[in-house]
C-alpha positions as CSV (number, residue, x, y, z in Angstrom):
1,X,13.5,-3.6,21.8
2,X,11.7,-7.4,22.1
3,X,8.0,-7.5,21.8
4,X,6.3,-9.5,24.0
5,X,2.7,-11.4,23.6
6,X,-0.1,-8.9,23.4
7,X,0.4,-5.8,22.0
8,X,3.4,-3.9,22.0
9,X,5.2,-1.3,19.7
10,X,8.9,-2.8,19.2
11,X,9.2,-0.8,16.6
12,X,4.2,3.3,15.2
13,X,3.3,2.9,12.0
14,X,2.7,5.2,9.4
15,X,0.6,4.8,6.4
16,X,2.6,3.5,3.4
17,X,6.0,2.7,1.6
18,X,5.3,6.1,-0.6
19,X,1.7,6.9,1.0
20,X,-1.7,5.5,1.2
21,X,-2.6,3.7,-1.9
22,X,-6.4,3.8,-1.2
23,X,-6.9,0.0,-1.7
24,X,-9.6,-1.9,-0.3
25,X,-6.7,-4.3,2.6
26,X,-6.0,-3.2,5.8
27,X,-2.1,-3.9,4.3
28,X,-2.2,-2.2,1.4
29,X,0.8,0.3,0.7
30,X,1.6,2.1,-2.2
31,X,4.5,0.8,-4.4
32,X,7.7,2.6,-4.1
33,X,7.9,4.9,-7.3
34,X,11.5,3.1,-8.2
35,X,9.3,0.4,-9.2
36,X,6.7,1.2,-11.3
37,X,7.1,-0.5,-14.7
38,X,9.0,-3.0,-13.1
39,X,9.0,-6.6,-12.1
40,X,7.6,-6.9,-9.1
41,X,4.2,-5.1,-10.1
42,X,4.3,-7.6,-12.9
43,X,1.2,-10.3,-13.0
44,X,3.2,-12.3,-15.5
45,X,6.4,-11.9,-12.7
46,X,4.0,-13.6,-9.7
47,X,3.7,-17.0,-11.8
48,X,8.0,-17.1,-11.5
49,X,8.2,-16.4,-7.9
50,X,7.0,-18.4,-4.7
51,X,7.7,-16.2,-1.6
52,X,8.7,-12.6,-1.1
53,X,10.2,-10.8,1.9
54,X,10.7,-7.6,3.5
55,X,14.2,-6.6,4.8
56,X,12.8,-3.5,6.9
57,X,16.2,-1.5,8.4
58,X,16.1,1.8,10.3
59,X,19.6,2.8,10.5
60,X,21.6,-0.1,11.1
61,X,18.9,-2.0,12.7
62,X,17.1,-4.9,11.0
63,X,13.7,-5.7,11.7
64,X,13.3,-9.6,12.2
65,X,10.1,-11.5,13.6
66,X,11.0,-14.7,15.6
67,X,9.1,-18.1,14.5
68,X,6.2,-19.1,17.3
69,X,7.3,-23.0,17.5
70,X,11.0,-22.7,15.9
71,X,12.0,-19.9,18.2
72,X,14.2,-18.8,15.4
73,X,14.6,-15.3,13.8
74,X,13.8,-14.4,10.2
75,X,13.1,-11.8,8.2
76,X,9.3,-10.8,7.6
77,X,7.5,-12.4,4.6
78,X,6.0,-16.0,2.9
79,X,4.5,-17.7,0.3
80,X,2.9,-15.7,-2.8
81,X,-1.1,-16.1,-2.4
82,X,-3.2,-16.6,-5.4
83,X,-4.9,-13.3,-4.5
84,X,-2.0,-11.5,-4.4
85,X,-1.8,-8.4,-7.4
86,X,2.1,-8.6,-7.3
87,X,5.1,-9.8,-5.7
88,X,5.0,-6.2,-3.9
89,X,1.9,-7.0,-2.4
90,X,2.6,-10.3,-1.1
91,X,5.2,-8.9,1.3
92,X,3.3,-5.6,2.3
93,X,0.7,-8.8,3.4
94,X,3.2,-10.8,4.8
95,X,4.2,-8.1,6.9
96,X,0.8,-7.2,8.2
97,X,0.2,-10.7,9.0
98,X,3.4,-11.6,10.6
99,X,3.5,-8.4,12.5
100,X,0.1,-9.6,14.1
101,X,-2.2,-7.6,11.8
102,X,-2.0,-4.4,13.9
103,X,-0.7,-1.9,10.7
104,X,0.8,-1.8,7.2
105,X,4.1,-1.3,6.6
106,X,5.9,1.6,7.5
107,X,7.1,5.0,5.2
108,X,10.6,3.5,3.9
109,X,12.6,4.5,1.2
110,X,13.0,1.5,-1.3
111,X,16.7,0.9,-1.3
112,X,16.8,-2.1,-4.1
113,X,15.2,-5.4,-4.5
114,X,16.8,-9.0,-5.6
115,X,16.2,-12.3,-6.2
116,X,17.3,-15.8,-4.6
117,X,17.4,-18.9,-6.2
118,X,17.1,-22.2,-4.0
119,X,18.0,-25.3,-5.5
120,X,15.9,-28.3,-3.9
121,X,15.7,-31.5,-5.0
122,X,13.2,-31.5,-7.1
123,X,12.3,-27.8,-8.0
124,X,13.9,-24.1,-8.2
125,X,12.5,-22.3,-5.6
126,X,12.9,-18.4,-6.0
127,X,11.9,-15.6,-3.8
128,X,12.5,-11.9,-3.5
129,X,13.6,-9.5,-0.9
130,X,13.0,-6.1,-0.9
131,X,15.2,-4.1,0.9
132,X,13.8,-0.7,2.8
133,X,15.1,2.1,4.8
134,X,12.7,3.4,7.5
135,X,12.4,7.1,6.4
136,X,12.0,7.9,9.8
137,X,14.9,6.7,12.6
138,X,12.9,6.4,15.3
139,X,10.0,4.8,13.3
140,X,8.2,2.1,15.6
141,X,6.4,-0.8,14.4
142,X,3.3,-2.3,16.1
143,X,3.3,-6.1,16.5
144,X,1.4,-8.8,18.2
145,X,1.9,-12.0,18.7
146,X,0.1,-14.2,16.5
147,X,-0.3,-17.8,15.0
148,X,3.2,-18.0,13.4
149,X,5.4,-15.0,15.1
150,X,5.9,-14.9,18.9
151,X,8.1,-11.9,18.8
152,X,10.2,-8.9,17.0
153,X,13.4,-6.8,17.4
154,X,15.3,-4.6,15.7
155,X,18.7,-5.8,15.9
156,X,21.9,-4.2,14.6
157,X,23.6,-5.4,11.7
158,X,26.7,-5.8,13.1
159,X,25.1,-8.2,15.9
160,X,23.0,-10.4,13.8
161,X,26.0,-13.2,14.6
162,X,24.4,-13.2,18.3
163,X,20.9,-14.6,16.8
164,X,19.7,-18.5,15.4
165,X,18.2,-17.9,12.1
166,X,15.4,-19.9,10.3
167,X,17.0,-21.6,7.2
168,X,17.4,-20.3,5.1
169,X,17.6,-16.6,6.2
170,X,21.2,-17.6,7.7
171,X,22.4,-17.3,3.8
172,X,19.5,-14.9,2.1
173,X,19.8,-11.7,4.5
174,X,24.3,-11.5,4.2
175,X,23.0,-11.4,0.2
176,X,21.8,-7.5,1.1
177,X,25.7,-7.3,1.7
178,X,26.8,-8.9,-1.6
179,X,24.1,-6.9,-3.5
180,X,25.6,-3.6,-1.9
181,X,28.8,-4.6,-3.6
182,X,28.5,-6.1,-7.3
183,X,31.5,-4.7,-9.4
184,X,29.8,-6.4,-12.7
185,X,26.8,-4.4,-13.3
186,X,25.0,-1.2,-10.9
187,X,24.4,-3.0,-7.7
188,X,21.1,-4.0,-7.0
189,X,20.8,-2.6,-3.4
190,X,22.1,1.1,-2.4
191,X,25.2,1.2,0.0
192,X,24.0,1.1,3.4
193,X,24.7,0.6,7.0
194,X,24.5,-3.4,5.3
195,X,27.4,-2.4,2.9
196,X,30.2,-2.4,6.0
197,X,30.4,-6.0,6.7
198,X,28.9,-9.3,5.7
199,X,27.5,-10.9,8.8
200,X,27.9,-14.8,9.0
201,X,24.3,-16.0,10.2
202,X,24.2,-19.1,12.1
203,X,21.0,-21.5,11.1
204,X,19.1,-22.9,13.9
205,X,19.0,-26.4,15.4
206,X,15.3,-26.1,14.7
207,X,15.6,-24.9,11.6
208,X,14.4,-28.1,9.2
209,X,11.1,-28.8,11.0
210,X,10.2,-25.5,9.8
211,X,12.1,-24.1,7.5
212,X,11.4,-25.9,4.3
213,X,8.9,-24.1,1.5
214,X,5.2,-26.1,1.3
215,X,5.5,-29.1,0.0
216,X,9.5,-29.8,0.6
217,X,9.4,-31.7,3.6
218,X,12.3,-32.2,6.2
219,X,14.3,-34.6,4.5
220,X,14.0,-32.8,1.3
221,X,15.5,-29.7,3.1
222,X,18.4,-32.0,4.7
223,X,19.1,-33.3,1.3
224,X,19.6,-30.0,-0.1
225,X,21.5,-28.4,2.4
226,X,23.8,-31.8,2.4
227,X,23.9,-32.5,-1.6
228,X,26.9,-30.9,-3.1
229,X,24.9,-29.3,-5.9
230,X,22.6,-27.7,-3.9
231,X,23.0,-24.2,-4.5
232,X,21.8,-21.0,-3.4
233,X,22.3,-18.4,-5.9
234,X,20.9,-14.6,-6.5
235,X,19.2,-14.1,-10.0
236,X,19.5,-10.7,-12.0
237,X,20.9,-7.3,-9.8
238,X,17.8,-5.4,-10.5
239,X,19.6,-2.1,-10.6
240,X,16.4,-0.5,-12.8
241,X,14.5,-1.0,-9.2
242,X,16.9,2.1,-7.9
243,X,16.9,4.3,-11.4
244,X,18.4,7.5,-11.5
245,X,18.1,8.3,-7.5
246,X,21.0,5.2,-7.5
247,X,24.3,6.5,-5.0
């Protein structure tokens, strides 16, 4: 299951999300058909949102990359680049590039997508996760170590407790749980292999040297995660994402 330096397949990759999209990046996958019309293709939506992440599962294994100097685990995904079309694009990228550039992201099946709201000190910082189901269960994906992953693994929702999380994955990734159970509107994220428990993710003692978003530095992350109105909240369930397919 661990992937090691050089290359390795932890977990083969197949062309695309929903297919090849024919674009001109080596990471380019076609947007999921729940989302057309919809936020995340949005230019206007890119200016409101600084990172987005891919929560990649295959069963009830999620796929997390493990920080080169932290050591920690996270979930694939970063900051939203300036050349970026769409907040769906930024984490197809993110992939590639965290994977170690060796292929796009896999043929999933777009389970639902949400927000997360940060509160820092001085600023609101929001990103997205997009949650995916490998449509095949013994889908591989090809990774190499790189200059900010050292390694992957799928690991099993139910073990995720075992693992020392970047901050501030510890709180994001149990929010695919809460998603998968919102009474007050159409949950945002299909029931799952995520829906049976919410896993309680433990943050990593090295964690604030790396964890804060570009320009919050380490003693801004220590004030938020110590002030008492620091907050980490999700924005809208974005149940339009799943449509008509929703279960």
């Amino acid at each position: 299951e661990l992937v090691l330096p050089s290359l390795t397949p932890c977990c083969a990759m197949s062309s695309a999300s929903s297919g090849p999209s024919g674009g001109t990046h080596a990471w380019t996958v076609r947007p999921p058909r729940e989302l057309r019309a919809g936020l995340p293709l949005a230019q206007h939506y890119k200016e409101q949102v600084s990172a987005a992440f891919v929560a990649l599962f295959r069963e009830d294994e999620l796929f997390l990359v493990q920080g080169l100097r932290s050591g920690l685990w996270q979930l694939p995904g970063g900051m939203v680049d300036a050349s970026d079309a769409h907040i769906w694009e930024t984490a197809t990228r993110e992939f590639y590039e965290e994977t170690g550039g060796m292929a796009a992201l896999p043929e999933t099946r777009l389970q639902g997508w949400f927000e997360t709201s940060i509160q820092l000190p001085h600023r609101l910082f929001k990103g997205v996760i997009f949650v995916l189901q490998a449509a095949d269960a013994s889908q591989e994906v090809l990774f190499a170590a790189n200059n900010e992953m050292k390694a992957a693994k799928w690991a099993k929702w139910g073990q995720l407790d075992d693992l020392e999380f970047r901050w501030p994955n510890d709180q994001t990734i149990p929010m695919i749980y809460d998603q998968s159970q919102r009474l007050d509107k159409l949950p945002a994220v299909r029931s799952g292999p995520w829906s049976a428990l919410r896993p309680s993710l433990k943050e990593g003692a090295n964690s604030v040297r790396e964890s804060a978003p570009p320009m919050a530095d380490a003693s801004a992350h220590a004030a938020a995660s110590e002030a008492a109105d620091a907050t980490l909240a999700t924005g809208a369930a974005h149940a339009g994402s799943i449509g008509a397919t929703q279960s």
